[in-house]
Structures are given as C-alpha cells and as structure tokens.
One Martini backbone bead per residue (centre of mass of N, CA, C, O) as a GRO file, in nm:
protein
   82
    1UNK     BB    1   0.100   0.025   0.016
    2UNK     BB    2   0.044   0.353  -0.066
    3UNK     BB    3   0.060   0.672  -0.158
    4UNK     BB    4  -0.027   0.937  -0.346
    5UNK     BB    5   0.296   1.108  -0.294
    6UNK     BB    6   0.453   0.850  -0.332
    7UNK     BB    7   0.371   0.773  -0.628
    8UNK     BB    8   0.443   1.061  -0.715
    9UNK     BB    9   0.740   1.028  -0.671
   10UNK     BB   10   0.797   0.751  -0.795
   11UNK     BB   11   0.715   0.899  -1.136
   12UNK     BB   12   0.762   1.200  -1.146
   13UNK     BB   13   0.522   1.390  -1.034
   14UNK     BB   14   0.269   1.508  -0.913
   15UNK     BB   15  -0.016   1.537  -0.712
   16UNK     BB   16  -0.248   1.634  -0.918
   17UNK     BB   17  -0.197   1.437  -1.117
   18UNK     BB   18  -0.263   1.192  -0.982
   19UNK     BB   19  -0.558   1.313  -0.825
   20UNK     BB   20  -0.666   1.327  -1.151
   21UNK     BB   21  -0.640   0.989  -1.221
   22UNK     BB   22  -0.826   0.919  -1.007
   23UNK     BB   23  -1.048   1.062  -1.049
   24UNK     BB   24  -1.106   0.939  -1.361
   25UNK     BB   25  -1.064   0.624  -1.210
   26UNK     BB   26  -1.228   0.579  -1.008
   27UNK     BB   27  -1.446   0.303  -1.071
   28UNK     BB   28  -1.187   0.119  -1.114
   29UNK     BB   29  -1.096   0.184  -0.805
   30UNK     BB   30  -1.311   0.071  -0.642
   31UNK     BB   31  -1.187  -0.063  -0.348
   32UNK     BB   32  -0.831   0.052  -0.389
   33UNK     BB   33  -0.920   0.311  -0.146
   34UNK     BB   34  -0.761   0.418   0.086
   35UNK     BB   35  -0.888   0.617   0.398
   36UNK     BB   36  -0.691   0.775   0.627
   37UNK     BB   37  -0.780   1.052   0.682
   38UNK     BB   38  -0.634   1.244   0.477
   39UNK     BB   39  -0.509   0.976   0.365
   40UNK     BB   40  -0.435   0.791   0.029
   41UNK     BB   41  -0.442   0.478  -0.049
   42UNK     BB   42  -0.273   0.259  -0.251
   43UNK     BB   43  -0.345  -0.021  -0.389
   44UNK     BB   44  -0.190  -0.271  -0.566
   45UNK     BB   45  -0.409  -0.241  -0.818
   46UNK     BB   46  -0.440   0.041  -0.845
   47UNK     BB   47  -0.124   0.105  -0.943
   48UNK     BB   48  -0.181  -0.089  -1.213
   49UNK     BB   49  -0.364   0.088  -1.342
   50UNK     BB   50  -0.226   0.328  -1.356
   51UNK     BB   51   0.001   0.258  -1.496
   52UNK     BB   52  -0.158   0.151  -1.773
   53UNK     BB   53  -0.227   0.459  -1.820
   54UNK     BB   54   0.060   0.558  -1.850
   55UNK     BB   55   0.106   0.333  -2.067
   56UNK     BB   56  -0.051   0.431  -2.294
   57UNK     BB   57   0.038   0.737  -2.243
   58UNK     BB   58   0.365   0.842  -2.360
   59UNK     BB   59   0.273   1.034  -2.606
   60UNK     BB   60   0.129   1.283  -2.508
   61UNK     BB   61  -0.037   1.594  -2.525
   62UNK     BB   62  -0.174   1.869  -2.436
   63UNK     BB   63  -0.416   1.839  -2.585
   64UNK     BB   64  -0.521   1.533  -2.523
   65UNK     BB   65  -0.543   1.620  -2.197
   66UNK     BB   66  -0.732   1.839  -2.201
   67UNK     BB   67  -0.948   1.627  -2.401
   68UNK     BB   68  -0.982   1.396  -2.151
   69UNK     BB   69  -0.997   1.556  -1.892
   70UNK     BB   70  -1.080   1.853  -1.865
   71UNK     BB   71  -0.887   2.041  -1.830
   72UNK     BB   72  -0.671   2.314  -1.848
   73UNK     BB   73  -0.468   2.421  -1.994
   74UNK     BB   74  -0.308   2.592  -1.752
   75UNK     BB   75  -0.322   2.320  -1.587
   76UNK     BB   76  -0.136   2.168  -1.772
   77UNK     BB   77   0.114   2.348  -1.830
   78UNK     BB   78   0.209   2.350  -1.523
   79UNK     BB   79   0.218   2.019  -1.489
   80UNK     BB   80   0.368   1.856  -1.750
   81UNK     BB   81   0.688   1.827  -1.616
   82UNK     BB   82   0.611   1.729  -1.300
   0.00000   0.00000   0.00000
C-alpha cells in the first residue's frame, strides 16, 4: 500500500497530477482506495491500473490531455513537465 504522494513521488510526477487520475478513474480503482484521516492509499491493484493508463499514453501531447481531462490547458501546462 502506498499513499498517493509517495506514488507520485515514484513516477516523478506532481501529487495533482496522480490524483486527477484517480479522480478520472475513479469507477475503475473503486474499492482499491483505502482513506485514514486524510491520506489517500493506494492498494496494489490501484497501483497497476494506474501505471497501465500512464502506459499506454507515454506520448501525449498537451492538446490530448486536455481533451481527455477535462483540465484547463494553463493547469495543464502548468504540470505538464512535473
């Protein structure tokens, strides 16, 4: 188990990032996320959902990201490289 800011930790990525992905896929990772007070757990399953959606687009552009999210492009491009 893993929190979300130690998994965003791990992938080199910002911690809003991770958790606009769980948000997107919530449905998915449904019963997969364990909360103690305030901190976000991530289960093994949850993990490899995840890693599998960020494989599977390893060459997004920020258009498709935006278009995908649902993000504002300025918060896109804000994280895009974090």
């Amino acid at each position: 188990m893993v929190s979300i800011r130690d998994y965003a930790k791990m992938n080199n990525v910002s911690y809003e990032a991770i958790r606009q992905q769980v948000k997107r896929y919530e449905d998915e990772l449904n019963g997969h996320i364990i909360k103690q007070n305030r901190t976000q757990f991530l289960d093994d399953v949850a993990v490899d959902i995840l890693d599998q959606h960020r494989k599977e687009n390893p060459e997004g552009t920020k258009y498709q990201c935006v278009k995908d999210t649902g993000l504002s492009k300025n918060t896109v491009k804000k994280w895009w490289n974090n």
